[in-house]
N, C-alpha and C positions, 0 to 999 in steps of 0.2 A: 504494500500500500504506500505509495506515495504522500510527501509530506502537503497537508494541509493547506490551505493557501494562506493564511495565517501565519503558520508555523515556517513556511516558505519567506514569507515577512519578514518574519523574526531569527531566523539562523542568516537572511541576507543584512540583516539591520545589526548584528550581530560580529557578523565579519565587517561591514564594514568599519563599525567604531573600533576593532581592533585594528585594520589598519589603519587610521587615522590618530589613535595609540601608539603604532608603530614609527609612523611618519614623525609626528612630535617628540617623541622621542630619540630619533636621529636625530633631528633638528638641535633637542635639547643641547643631544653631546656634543654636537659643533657649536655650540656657546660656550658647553661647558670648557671644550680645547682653548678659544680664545680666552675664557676668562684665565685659563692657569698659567697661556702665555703673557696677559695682559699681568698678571704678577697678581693674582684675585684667587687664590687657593682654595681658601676657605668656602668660595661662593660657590667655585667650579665643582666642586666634591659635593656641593648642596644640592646644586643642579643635576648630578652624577645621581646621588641617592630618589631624588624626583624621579629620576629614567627609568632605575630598577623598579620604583610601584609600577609606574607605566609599561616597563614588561610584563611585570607578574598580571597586572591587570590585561593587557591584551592577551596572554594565554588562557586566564581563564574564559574571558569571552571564547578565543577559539576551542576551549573547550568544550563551551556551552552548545555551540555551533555545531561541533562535533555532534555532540551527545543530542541535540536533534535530529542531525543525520541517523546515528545507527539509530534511534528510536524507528524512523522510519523503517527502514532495514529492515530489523526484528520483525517488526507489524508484518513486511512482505512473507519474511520466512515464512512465519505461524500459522500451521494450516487449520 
């Protein structure tokens, strides 16, 4: 059984705030480079520990995404 159109919604709404997570997050750490060249240590490591929530948080969304997917999946197997 394919997924739901809803839920089709929601694992695409899902993926995409994780990449847009992901994106910000590169971005962050090319500030954070500039700032420890710029002699801003303190700040850049700040901005550094900001990036790692924003990985962990885009995994779990792709998680979630995920675990829609096999949901679906599952549904098809089950006879």
């Amino acid at each position: 059984m394919p997924l739901t159109k809803p839920n089709q919604e929601l694992r695409r709404d899902l993926q995409g705030l994780a990449s847009d997570l992901k994106w910000s997050a590169v971005e962050l750490t090319r500030i954070a480079e500039r700032l420890s060249l710029a002699g801003h240590e303190a700040d850049a490591q700040a901005v550094l520990r900001i990036c790692q929530v924003m990985h962990a948080g885009e995994d779990r969304l792709q998680a979630h995404a995920a675990s829609l997917r096999d949901e679906a999946i599952n549904q098809e197997l089950k006879p």
